[in-house]
Every structure is written in C-alpha cells, then in structure tokens.
Chimera marker file (.cmm) of the C-alpha trace (Angstrom):
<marker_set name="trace">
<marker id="1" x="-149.413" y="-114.772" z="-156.815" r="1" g="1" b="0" radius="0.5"/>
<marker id="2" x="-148.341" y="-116.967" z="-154.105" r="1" g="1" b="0" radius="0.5"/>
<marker id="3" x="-149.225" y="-120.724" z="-153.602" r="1" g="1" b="0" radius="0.5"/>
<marker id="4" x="-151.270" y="-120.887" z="-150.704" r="1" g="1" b="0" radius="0.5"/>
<marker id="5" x="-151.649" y="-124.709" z="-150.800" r="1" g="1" b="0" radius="0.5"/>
<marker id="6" x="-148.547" y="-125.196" z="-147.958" r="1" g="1" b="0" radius="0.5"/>
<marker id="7" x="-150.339" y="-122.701" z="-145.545" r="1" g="1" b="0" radius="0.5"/>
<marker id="8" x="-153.344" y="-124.932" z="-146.088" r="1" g="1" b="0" radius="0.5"/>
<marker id="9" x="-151.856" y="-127.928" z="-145.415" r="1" g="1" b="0" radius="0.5"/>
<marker id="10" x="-150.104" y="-126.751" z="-142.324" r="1" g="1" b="0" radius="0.5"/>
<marker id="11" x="-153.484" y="-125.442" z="-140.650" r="1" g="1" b="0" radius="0.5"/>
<marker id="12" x="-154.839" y="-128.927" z="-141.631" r="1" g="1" b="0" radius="0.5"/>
<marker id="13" x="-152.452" y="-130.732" z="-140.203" r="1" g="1" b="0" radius="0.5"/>
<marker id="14" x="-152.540" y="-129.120" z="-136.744" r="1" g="1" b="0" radius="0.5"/>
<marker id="15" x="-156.320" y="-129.237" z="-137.234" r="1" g="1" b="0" radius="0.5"/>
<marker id="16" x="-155.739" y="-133.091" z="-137.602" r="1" g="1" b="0" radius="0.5"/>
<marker id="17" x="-153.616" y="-133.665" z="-134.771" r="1" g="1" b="0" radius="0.5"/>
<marker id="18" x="-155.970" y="-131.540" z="-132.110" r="1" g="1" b="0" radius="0.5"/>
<marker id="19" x="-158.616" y="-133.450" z="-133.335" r="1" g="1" b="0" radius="0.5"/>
<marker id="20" x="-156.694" y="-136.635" z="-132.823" r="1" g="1" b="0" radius="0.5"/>
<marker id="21" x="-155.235" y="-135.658" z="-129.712" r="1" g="1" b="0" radius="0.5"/>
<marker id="22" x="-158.830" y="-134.669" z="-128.047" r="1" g="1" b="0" radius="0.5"/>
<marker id="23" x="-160.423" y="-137.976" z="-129.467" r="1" g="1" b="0" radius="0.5"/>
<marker id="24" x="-157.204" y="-139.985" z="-127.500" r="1" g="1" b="0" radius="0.5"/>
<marker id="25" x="-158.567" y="-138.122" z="-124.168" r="1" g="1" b="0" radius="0.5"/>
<marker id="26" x="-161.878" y="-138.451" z="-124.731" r="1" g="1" b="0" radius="0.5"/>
<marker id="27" x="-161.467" y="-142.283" z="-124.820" r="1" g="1" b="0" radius="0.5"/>
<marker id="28" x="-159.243" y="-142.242" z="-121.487" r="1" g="1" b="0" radius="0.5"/>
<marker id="29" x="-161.960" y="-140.149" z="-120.030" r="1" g="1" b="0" radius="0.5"/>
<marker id="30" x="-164.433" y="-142.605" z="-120.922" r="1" g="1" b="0" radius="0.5"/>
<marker id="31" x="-162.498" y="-145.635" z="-119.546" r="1" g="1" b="0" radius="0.5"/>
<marker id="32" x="-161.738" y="-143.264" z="-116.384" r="1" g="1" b="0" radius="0.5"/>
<marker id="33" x="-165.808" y="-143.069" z="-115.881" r="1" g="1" b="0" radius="0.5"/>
<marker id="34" x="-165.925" y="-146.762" z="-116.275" r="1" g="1" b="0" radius="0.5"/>
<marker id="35" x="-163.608" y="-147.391" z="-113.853" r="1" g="1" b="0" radius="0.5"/>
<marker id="36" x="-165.301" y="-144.763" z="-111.359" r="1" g="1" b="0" radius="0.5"/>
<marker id="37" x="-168.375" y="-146.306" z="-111.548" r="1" g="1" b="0" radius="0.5"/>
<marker id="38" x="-167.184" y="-150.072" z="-111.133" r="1" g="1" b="0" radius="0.5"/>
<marker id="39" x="-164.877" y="-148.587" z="-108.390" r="1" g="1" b="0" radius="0.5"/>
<marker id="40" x="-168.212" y="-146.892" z="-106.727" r="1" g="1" b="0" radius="0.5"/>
<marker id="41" x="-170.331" y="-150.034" z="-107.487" r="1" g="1" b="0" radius="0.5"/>
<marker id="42" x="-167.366" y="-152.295" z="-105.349" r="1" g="1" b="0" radius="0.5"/>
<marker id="43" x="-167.432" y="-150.570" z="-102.947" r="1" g="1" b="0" radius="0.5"/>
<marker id="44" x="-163.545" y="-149.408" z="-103.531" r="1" g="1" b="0" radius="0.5"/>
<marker id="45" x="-163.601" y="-145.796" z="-102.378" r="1" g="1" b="0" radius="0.5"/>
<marker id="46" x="-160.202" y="-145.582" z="-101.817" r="1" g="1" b="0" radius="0.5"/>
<marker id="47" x="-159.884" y="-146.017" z="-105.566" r="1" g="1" b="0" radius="0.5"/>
<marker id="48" x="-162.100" y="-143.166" z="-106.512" r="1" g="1" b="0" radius="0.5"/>
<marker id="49" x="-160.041" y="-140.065" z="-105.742" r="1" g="1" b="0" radius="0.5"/>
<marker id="50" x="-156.883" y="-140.992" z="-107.912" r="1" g="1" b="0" radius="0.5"/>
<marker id="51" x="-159.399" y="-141.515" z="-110.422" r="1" g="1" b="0" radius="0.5"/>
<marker id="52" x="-161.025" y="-138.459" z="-110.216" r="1" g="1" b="0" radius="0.5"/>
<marker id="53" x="-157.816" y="-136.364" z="-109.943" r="1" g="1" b="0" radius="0.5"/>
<marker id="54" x="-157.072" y="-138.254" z="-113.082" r="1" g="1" b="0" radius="0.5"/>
<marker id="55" x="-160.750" y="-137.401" z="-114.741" r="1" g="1" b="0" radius="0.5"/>
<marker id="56" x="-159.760" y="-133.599" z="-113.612" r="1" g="1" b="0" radius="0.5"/>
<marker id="57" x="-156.256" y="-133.756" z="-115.386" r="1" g="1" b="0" radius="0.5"/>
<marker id="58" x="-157.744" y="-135.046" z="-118.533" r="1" g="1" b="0" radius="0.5"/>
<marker id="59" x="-160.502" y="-132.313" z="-118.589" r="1" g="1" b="0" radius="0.5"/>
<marker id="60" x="-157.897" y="-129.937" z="-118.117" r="1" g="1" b="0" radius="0.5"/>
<marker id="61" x="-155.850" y="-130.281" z="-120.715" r="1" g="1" b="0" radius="0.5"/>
<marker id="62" x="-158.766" y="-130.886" z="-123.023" r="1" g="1" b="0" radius="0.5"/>
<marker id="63" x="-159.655" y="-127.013" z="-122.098" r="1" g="1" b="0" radius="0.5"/>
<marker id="64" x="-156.446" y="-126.285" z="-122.993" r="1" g="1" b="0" radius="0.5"/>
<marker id="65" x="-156.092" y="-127.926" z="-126.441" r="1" g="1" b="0" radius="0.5"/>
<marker id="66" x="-159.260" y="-126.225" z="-127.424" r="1" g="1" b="0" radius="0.5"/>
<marker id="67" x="-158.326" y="-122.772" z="-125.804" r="1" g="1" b="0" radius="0.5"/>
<marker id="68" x="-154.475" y="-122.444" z="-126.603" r="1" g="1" b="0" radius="0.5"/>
<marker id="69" x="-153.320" y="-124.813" z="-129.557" r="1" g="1" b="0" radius="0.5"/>
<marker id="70" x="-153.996" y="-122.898" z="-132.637" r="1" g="1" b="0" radius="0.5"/>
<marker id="71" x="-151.831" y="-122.419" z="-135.741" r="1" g="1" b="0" radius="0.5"/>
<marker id="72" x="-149.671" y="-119.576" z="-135.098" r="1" g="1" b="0" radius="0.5"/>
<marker id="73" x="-150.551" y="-116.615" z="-137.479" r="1" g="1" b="0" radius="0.5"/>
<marker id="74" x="-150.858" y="-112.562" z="-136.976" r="1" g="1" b="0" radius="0.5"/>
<marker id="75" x="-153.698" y="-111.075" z="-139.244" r="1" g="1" b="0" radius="0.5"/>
<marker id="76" x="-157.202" y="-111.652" z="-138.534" r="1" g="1" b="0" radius="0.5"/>
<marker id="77" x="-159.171" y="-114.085" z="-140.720" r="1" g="1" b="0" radius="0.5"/>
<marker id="78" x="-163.130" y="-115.238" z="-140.612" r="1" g="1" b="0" radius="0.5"/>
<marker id="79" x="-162.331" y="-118.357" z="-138.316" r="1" g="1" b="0" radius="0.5"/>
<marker id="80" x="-160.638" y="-115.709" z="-135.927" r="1" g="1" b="0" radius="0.5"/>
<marker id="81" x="-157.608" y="-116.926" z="-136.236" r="1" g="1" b="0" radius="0.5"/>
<marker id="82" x="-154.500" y="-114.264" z="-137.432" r="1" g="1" b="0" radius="0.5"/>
<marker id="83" x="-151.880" y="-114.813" z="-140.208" r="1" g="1" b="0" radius="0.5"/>
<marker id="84" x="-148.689" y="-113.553" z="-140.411" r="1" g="1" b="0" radius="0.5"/>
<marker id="85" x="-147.893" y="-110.542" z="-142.932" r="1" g="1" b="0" radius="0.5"/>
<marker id="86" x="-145.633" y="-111.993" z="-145.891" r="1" g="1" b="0" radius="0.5"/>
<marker id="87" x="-143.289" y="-109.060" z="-145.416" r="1" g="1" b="0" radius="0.5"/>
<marker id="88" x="-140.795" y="-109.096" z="-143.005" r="1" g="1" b="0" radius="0.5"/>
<marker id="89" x="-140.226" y="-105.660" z="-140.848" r="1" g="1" b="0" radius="0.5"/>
<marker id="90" x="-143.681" y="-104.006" z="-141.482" r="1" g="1" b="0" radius="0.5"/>
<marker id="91" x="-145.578" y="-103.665" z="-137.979" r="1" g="1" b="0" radius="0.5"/>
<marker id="92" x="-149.093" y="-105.425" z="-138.231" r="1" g="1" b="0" radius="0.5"/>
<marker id="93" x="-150.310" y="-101.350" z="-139.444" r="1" g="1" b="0" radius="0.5"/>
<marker id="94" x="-148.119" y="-101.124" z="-142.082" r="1" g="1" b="0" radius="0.5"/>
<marker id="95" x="-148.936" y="-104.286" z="-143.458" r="1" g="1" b="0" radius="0.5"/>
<marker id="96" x="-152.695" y="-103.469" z="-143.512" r="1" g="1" b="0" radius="0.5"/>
<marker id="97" x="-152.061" y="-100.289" z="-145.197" r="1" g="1" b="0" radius="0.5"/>
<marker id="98" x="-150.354" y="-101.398" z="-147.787" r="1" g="1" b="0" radius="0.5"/>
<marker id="99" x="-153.001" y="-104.094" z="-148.560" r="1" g="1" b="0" radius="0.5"/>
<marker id="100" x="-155.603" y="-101.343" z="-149.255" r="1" g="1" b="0" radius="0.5"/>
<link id1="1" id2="2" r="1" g="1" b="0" radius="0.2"/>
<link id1="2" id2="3" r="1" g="1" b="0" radius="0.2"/>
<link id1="3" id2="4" r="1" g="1" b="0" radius="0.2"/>
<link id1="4" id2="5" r="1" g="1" b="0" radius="0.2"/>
<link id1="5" id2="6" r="1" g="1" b="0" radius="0.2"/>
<link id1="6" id2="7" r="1" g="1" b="0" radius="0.2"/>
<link id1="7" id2="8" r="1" g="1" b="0" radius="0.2"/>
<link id1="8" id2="9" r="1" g="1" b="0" radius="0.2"/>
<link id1="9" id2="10" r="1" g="1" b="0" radius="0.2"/>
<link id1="10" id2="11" r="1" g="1" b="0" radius="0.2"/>
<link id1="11" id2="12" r="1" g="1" b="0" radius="0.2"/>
<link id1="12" id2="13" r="1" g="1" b="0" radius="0.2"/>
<link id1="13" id2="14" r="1" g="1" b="0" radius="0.2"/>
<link id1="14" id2="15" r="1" g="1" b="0" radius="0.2"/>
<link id1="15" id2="16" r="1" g="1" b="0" radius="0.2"/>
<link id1="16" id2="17" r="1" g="1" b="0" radius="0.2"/>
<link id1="17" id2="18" r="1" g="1" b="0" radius="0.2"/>
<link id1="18" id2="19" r="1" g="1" b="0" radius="0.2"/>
<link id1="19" id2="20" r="1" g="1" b="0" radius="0.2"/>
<link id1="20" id2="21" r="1" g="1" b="0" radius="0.2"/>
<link id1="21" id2="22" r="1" g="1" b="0" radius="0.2"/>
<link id1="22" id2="23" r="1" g="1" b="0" radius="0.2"/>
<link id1="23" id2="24" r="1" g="1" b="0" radius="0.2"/>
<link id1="24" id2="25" r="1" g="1" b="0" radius="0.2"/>
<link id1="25" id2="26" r="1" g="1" b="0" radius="0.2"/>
<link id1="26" id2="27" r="1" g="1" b="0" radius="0.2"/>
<link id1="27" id2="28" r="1" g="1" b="0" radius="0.2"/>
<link id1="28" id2="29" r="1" g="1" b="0" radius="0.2"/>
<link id1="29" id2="30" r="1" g="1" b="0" radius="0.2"/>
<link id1="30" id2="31" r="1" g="1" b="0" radius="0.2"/>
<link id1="31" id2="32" r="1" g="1" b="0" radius="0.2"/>
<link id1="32" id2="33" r="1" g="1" b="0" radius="0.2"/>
<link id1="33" id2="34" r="1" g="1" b="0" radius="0.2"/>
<link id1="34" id2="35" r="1" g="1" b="0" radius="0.2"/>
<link id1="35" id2="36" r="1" g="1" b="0" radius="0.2"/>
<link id1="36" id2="37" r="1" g="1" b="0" radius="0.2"/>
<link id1="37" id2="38" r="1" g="1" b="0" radius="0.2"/>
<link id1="38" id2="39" r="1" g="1" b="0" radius="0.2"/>
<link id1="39" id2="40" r="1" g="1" b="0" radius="0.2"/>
<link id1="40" id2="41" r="1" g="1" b="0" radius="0.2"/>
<link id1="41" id2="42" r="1" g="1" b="0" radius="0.2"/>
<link id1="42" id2="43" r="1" g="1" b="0" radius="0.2"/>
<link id1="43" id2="44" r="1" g="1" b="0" radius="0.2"/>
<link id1="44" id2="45" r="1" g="1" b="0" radius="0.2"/>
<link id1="45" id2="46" r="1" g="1" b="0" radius="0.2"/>
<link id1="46" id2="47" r="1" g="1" b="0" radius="0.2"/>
<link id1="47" id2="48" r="1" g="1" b="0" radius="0.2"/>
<link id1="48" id2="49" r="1" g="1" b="0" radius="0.2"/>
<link id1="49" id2="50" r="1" g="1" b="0" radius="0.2"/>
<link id1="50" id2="51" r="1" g="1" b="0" radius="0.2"/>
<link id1="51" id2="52" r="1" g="1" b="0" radius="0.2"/>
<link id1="52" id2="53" r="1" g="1" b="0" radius="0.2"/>
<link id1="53" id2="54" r="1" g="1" b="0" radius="0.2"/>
<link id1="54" id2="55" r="1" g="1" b="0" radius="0.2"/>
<link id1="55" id2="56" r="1" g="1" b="0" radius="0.2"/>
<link id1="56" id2="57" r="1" g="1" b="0" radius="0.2"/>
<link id1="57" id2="58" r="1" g="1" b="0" radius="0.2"/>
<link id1="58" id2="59" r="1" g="1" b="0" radius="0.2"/>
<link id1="59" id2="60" r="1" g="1" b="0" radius="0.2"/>
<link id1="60" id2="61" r="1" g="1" b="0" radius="0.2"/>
<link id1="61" id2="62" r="1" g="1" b="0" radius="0.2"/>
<link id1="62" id2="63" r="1" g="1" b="0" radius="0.2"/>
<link id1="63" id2="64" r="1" g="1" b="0" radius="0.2"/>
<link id1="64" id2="65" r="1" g="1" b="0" radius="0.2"/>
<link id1="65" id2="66" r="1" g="1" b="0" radius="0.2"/>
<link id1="66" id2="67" r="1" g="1" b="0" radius="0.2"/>
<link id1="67" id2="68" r="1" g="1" b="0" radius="0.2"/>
<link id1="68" id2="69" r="1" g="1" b="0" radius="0.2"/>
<link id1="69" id2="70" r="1" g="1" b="0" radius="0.2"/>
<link id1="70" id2="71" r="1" g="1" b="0" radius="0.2"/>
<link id1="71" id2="72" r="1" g="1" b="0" radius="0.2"/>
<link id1="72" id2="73" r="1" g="1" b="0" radius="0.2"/>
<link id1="73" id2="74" r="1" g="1" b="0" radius="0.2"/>
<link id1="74" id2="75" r="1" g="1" b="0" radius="0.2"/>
<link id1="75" id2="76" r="1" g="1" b="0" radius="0.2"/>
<link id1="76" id2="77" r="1" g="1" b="0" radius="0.2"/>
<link id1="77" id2="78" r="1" g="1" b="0" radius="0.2"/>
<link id1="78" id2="79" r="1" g="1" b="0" radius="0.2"/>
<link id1="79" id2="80" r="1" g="1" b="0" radius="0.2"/>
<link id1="80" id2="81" r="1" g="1" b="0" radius="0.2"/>
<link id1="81" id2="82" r="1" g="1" b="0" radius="0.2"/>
<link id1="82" id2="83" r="1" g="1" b="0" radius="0.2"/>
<link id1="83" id2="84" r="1" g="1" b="0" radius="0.2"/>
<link id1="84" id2="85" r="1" g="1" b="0" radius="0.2"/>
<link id1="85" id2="86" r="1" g="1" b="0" radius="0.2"/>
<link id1="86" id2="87" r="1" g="1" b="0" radius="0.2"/>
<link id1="87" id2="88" r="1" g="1" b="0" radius="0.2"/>
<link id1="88" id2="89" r="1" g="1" b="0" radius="0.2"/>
<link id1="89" id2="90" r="1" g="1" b="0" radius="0.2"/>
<link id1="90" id2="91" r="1" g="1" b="0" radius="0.2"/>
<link id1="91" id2="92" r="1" g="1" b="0" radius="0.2"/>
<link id1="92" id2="93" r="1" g="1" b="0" radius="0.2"/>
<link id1="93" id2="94" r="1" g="1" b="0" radius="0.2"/>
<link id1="94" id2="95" r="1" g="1" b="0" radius="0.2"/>
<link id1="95" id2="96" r="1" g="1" b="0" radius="0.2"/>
<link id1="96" id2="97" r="1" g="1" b="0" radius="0.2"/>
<link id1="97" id2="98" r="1" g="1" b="0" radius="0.2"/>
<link id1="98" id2="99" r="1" g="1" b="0" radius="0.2"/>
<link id1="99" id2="100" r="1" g="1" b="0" radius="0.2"/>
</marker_set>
C-alpha cells in the first residue's frame, strides 16, 4: 500500500500558493479601482488608461491561474483533475485495465 500523504501535500501546496497568488491580485486590483476612481474624480484622464490596461493585465492572468495552474496528474479523479499511473511505460489504457 502506498503512502499517499506526499501526493496530498503536494496538491495542497499548489492549492495554497494559487490561492495566495489570486488573493495578491485581487488586492492590486482593488487598489487599481481606487486609483481609477480618484483619477476619474480629479479630473486626471490621462491617468486612467495605464490604469485600466493595468486592471486588464491583472484580470488576465487571474483567468489564467484559475484556468491553467493545476497540479499536474494523468487519471481522472472527482475534482476533475487526472493523476499519473504509478507504473512507468503502461499507456493511460493499460493502466486502467489493470486496475479492474
């Protein structure tokens, strides 16, 4: 029986640092809208399309973090996510086959 506590840890831990990372840009996206709106409130329109390029950068990559970043795996699991087989050299088939 294998120990599956390191597999669990490393899905944590890049469960931990999206969360951490999307929390960082939700903050800068928050200071961005508060510096839009003094910016729009001033009068300083010159100001306001560097900060919206800047609003459309950080929504970007957000999209991306919560499209693209997921632990790396091959077989499909319940959170849709898809491990690896443990044996090397069996094609994703193989490996199902000789599960059942």
């Amino acid at each position: 029986m294998r120990d599956k506590r390191p597999a669990e840890r490393h899905h944590a831990a890049v469960w931990q640092a999206r969360l951490l990372m999307l929390v960082m840009i939700n903050i800068a996206q928050l200071w961005i809208l508060a510096a839009t709106v003094d910016a729009a409130l001033s009068r300083h329109y010159a100001v306001l399309l560097p900060l919206v390029a800047a609003s459309g950068i950080c929504f970007l990559i957000t999209i991306s973090i919560l499209r693209w970043w997921r632990p790396v795996s091959r077989r499909p699991t319940s959170t849709g996510y898809i491990r690896a087989s443990v044996k090397k050299g069996l094609t994703s088939n193989e490996a199902k086959d000789r599960r059942l």
